[in-house]
C-alpha positions as CSV (number, residue, x, y, z in Angstrom):
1,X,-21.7,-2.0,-14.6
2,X,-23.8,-5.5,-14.1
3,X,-24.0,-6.0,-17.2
4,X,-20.5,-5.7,-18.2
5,X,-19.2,-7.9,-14.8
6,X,-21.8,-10.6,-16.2
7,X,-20.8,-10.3,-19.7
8,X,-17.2,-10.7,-18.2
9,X,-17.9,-14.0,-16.5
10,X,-20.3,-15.9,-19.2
11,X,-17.7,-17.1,-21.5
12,X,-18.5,-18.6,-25.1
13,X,-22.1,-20.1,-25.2
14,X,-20.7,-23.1,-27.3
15,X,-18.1,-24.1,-24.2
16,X,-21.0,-24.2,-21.3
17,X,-21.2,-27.4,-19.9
18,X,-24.8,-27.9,-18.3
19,X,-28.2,-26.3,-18.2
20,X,-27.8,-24.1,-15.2
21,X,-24.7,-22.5,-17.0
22,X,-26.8,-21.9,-20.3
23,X,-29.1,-20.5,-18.2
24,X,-26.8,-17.8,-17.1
25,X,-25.9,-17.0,-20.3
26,X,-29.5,-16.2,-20.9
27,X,-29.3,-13.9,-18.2
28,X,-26.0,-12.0,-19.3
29,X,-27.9,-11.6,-22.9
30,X,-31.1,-10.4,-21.8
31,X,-29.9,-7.8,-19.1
32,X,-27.5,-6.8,-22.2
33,X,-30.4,-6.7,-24.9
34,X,-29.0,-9.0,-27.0
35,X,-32.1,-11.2,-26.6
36,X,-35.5,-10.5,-25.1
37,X,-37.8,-7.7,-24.9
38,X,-37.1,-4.2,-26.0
39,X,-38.2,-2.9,-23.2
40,X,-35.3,-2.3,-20.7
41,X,-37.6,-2.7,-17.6
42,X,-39.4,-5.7,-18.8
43,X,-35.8,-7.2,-20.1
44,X,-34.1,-6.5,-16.7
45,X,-36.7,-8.4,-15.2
46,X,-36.2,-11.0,-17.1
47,X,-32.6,-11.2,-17.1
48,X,-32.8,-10.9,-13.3
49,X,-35.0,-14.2,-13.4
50,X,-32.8,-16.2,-15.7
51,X,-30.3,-15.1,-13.4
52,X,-32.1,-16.6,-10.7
53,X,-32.7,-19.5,-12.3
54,X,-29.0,-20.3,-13.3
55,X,-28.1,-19.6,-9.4
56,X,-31.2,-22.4,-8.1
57,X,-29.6,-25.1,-10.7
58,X,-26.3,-24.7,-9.4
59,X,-24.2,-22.2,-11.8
60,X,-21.6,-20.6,-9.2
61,X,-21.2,-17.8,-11.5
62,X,-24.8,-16.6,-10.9
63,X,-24.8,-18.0,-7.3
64,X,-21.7,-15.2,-6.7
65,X,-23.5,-12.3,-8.3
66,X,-27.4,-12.5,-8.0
67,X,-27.8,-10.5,-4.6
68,X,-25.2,-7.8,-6.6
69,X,-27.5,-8.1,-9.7
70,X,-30.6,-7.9,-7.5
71,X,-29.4,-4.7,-5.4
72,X,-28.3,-2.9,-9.0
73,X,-31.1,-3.0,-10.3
74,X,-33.1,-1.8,-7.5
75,X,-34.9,-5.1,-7.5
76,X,-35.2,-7.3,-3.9
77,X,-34.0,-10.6,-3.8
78,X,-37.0,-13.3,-4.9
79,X,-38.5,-15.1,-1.2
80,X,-37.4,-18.6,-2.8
81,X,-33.5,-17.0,-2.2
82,X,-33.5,-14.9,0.6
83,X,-32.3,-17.4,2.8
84,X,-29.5,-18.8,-0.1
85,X,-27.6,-15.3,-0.8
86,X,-25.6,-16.3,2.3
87,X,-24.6,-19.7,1.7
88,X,-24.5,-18.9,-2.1
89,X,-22.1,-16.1,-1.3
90,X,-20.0,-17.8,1.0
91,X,-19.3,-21.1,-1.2
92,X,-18.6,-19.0,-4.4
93,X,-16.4,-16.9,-2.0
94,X,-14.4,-20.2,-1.0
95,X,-13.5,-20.6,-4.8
96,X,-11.8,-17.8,-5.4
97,X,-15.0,-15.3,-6.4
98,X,-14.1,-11.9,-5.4
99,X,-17.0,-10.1,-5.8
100,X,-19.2,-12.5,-3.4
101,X,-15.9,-11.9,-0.8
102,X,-16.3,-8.5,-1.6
103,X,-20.6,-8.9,-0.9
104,X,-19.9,-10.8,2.4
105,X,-17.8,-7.8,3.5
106,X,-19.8,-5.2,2.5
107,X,-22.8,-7.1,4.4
108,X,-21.0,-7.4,7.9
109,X,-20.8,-11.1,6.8
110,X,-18.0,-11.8,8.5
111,X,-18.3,-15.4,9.9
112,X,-19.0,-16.7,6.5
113,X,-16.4,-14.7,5.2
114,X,-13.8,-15.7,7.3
115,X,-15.0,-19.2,6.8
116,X,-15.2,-19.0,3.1
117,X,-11.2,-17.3,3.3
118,X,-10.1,-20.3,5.0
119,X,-11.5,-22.5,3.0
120,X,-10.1,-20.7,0.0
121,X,-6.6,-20.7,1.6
122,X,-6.1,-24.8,2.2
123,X,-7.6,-25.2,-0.7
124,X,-6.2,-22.4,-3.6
125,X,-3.2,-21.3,-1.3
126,X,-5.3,-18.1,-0.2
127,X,-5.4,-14.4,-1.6
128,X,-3.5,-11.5,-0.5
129,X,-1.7,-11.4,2.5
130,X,-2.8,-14.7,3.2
131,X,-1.3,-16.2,-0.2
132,X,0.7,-19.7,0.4
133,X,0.7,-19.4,4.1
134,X,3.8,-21.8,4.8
135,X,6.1,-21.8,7.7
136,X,9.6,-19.4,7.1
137,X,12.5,-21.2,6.6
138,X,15.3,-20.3,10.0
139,X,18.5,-21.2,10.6
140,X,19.6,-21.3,14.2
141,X,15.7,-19.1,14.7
142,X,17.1,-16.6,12.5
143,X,14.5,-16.5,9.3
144,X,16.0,-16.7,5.8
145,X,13.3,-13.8,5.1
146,X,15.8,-11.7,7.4
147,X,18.7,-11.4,4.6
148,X,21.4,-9.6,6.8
149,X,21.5,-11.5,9.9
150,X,20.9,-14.5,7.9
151,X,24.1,-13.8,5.7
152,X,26.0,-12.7,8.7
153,X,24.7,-16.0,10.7
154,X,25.8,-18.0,7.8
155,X,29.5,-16.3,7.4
156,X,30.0,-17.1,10.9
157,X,29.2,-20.2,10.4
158,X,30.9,-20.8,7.8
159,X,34.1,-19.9,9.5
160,X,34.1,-22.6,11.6
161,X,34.1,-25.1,9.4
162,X,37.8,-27.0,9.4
163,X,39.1,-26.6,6.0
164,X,40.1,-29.3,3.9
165,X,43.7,-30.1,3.5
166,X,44.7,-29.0,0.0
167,X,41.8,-26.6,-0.7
């Protein structure tokens, strides 16, 4: 299941656009066993560390799912990141990655999540129910959203305007 949510994200090796991003292309193709050592324990580990590696140089991608990776695999999160998944999970949740929202939940997070929703909204127009939060459009404080009493405000009002001669 990481494997595949990593494969999802890494995109074409010939498009990546820095170092920290080829580094987490390493990752997705060790922890698939498309490169590396046969051995699946000795390959996880390794895929787990370019994975790391790829988060510390600034690849959002691995910054959104190295705590996931880490908890998978039954591994615990390196000492150098313990004090990053946070931050890590919060930023990459303020661009729009659901699976570090989902992390930030499922940790009690909810602080950074909400912080990291609210960035996401002003910024993307939000997710969910919170998706292009804009003010409702009313007409006399009936909203436009409320189609009956809307129509029935506007034929009303409508019948009160002085008709032009000839019409």
């Amino acid at each position: 299941h990481v494997a595949a949510v990593l494969a999802v994200n890494a995109g074409p090796i010939s498009t990546l656009p820095s170092a920290s991003e080829a580094k987490y292309a390493l990752a997705v193709l060790t922890i698939n066993g498309l490169v590396g050592p046969s051995d699946q324990r000795v390959r996880i580990q390794s895929g787990l560390e370019w994975l790391e590696a790829a988060a510390l140089a600034g690849c959002d991608r691995a910054q959104a799912v190295y705590a996931r990776a880490c908890a998978a695999f039954e591994t615990t999160v390196s000492d150098s990141c313990i004090e990053l998944v946070e931050p890590w999970l919060q930023q990459t949740a303020s661009r729009g990655f659901f699976l570090a929202m989902d992390d930030l939940a499922q940790k009690c997070l909810q602080k950074s999540l909400e912080k990291a929703t609210e960035t996401l909204g002003v910024q993307y127009g939000g997710t969910g129910e919170r998706q292009f939060p804009e003010s409702k459009f009313a007409l006399d404080g009936i909203s436009i959203d409320d189609v009956r009493d809307f129509d029935q405000s506007l034929a009303r009002d409508v019948q009160n305007v002085p008709k032009v001669p000839g019409s």
